[in-house]
C-alpha positions, -999 to +999 in steps of 0.1 A: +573-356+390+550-381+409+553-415+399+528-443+399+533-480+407+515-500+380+502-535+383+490-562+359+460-566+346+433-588+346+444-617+338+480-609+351+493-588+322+502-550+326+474-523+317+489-508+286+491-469+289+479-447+267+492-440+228+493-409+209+491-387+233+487-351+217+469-318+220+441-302+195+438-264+199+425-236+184+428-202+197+427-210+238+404-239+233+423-270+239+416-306+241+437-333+251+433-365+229+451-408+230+443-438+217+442-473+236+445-508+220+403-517+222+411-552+230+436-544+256+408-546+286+391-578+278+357-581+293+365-553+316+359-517+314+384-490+310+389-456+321+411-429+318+425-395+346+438-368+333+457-346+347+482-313+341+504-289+363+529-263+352+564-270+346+582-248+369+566-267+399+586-300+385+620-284+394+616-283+430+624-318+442+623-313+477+585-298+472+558-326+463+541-319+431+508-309+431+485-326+399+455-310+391+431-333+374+413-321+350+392-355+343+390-380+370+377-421+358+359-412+323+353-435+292+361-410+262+395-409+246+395-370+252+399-341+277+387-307+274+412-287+293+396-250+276+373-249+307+409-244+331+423-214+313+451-224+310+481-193+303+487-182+273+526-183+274+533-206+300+543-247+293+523-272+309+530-304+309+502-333+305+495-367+321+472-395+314+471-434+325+443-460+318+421-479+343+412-518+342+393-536+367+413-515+393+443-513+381+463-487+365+488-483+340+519-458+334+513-422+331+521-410+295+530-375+297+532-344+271+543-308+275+519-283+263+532-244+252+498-224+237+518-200+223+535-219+206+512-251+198+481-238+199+471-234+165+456-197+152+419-196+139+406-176+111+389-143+114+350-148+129+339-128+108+345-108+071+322-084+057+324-068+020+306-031+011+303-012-021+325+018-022+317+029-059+339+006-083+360-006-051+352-033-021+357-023+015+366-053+035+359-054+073+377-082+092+369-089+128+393-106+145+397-146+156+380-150+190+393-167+228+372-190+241+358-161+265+346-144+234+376-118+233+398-108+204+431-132+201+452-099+190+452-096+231+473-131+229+489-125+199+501-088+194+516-091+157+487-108+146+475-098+105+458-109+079+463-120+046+438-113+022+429-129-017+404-115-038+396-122-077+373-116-103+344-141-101+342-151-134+377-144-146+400-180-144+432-153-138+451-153-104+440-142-070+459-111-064+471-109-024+469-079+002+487-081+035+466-059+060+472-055+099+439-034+104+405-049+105+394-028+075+409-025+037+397-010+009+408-033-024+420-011-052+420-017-093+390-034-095+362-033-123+330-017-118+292-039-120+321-065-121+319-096-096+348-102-069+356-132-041+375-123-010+391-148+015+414-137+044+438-158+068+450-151+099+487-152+104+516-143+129+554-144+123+570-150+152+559-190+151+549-192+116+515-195+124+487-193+095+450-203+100+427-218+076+409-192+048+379-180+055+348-190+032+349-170-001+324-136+001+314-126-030+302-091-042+292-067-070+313-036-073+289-005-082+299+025-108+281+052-127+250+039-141+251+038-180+220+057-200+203+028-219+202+011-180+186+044-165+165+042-198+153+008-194+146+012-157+126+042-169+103+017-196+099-013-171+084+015-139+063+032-171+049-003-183+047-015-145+027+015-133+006+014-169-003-021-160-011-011-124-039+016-136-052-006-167-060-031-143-077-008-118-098+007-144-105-028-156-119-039-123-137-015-114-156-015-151-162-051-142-176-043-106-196-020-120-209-041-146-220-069-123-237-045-102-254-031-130-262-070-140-274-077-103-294-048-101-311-046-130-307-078-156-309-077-189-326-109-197-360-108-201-390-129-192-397-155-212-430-159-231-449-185-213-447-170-180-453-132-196-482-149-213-493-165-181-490-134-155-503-109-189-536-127-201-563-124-179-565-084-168-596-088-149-586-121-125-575-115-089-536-132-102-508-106-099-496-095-135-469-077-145-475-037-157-474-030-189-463+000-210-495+007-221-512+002-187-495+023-168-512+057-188-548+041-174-533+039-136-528+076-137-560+091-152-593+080-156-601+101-185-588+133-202-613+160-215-605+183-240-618+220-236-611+247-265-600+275-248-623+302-245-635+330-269-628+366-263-648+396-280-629+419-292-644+458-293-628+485-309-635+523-297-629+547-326-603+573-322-610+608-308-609+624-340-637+604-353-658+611-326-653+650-327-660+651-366-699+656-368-716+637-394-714+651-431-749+672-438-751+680-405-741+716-392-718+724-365-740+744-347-771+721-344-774+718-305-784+690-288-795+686-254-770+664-230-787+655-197-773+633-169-804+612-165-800+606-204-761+593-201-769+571-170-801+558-186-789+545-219-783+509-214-767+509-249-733+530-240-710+507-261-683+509-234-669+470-224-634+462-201-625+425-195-609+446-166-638+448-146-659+479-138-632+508-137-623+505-173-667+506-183-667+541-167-635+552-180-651+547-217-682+562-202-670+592-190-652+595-224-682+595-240-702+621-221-670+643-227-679+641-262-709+646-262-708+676-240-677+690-264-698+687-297-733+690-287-749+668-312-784+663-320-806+632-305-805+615-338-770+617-343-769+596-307-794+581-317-775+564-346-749+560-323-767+544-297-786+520-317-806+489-302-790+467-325-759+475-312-742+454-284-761+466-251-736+474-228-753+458-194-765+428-211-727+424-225-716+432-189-737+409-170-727+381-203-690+382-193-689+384-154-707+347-160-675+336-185-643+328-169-619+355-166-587+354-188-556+365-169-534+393-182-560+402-212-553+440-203-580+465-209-604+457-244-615+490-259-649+493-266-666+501-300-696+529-295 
């Protein structure tokens, strides 16, 4: 082991060397920490070295040892040695003097074995999940400082795991588990449970800290009244939902209704104002009774028009002769006397097709019965209706649609 010569200090006293030396570790992250008397330095600044080198390299006398310093002239009462990765199993040993005003004081020195010192962390990390009326439990395992599972360090590394009921004051029950995953039996279901979990190892006694309590509801089958009153609270929810749709959109439409055409009406001074002077140039409002006088000017009435009705007898009238006359009496039936008698009793509202259809009728009687003059004569009589003044009468009136044919009255 290199020694070092130390002198006094300041004023002429020897620089005190370092107390307490000792090493905090977690895992592979190690730091090593000393104290130093405060007053110890006077006026004058201290500093500290640090340095480390494995102990096998200490047994060869003949061979100069060489220190690796790990902080060189620094102010804090600490030295991070994580950064050096240092082994795992192997011993170290640990040296560190104090600096005043240029002079130094005695090395105090400290072996260091992380496998057996360095102290084991908890797991980073514990997860709980539901499985039906049981809780799985997924540990992850404490990490090195290079982010890598500890098991690779410690091989017989497990865990120690606590759970209880929530609200129960009973005692945690315990579970020793070496995989990351456990699934805890006998609980309760919809019951609340806490787990915690510790890392441990055997072969130095090693036990880490708990983990923070996780806490988690255990499932089961649902009972009815629950699946019943989920049922009412979606039925109200949803009956809520549609009420208030309907209700808005009677409101939306309401207001539209009130903006586009309002209710109130105008009041009487202003009606009176804009209503009572018809005849000035001022725009008024129209009135119910106005708005007939907008449209029409005036409305006739006309009774509809009168039609004359003329009845032709039937056939077998016409073919009887008169009583006291004989059959036999012959009467002279001429063309010129048929197409001259402006009295032939024969009228269609049809136009002329029907007149010489009753006309031709006629003659045919006439020629069947042979009558005397007289007996047409009676027929024909002037104070009957004349057939040409009747004609010439009704093409003047207006015609009369779908009247059909009128028979005529000889």
């Amino acid at each position: 082991m290199e020694m070092f010569d130390t002198t006094g200090g300041a004023d002429g006293s020897e620089v005190p060397p370092p107390q307490n030396v000792i090493t905090k570790t977690l895992n592979t992250n190690y730091t090593l920490s000393w104290d130093w008397p405060p007053g110890a330095a006077g006026t004058h600044a201290v500093t500290f070295t640090t340095q480390y080198v494995p102990r096998y390299q200490l047994k060869f006398k003949k061979k100069k040892t060489n220190w690796i310093t790990a902080c060189n002239q620094t102010s804090h009462r600490s030295c991070d040695l994580t950064r050096f990765n240092l082994h795992y199993l192997g011993i170290f040993v640990l040296q560190v003097r104090a600096t005043v005003d240029g002079q130094h004081s005695e090395w105090a020195q400290t072996e260091f074995c992380p496998d057996k010192e360095a102290a084991l962390g908890p797991p980073s990390n514990v997860t709980l999940a539901p499985a039906g009326s049981d809780l799985d439990v997924v540990v992850t395992d404490p990490l090195t400082s290079n982010n890598t599972s500890m098991r690779e360090h410690v091989p017989n590394l497990y865990y120690h795991v606590q759970y209880w009921e929530r609200q129960a004051d009973g005692q945690a029950k315990r579970l020793r588990i070496n995989t990351t995953m456990v699934t805890l039996p006998g609980l309760k279901a919809w019951t609340w449970y806490c787990v915690r979990v510790q890392s441990r190892d055997d072969f130095y006694s090693k036990t880490s800290d708990f983990t923070v309590p996780h806490c988690m509801q255990t499932e089961g089958s649902i009972p009815w009244w629950n699946i019943f009153l989920y049922f009412l609270g979606s039925l109200l929810f949803f009956f809520l939902i549609v009420l208030g749709t309907i209700y808005g959109l009677f409101r939306c439409c309401k207001t539209m209704k009130d903006v586009l055409n309002p209710s109130d009406q105008m009041p009487s001074h202003l009606k009176k104002y804009l209503c009572s002077s018809p005849g000035s140039d001022i725009p008024r409002l129209l009135t119910p009774d106005s708005e007939s006088e907008l449209l029409c000017e005036g409305v006739t009435i006309c009774p509809p028009p009168t039609v004359l009705e003329i009845h032709i007898p039937p056939a077998e009238e016409l073919a009887a002769p008169p009583s006291g006359l004989e059959p036999n009496s012959s009467v002279r039936h001429s063309r010129q006397d048929s197409s001259s008698s402006g009295d032939s009793g024969v009228y269609s509202s049809g136009g002329g097709s029907s007149s010489s259809s009753a006309l031709k009728h006629l003659s045919a009687v006439r020629h069947n019965h042979m009558g005397s003059d007289d007996i047409f004569k009676g027929l024909l009589d002037p104070e009957r209706v004349n057939l040409r003044e009747m004609t010439a009468h009704l093409k003047s009136q207006p015609e009369v649609a779908d009247e059909g044919v009128v028979d005529v009255c000889v």
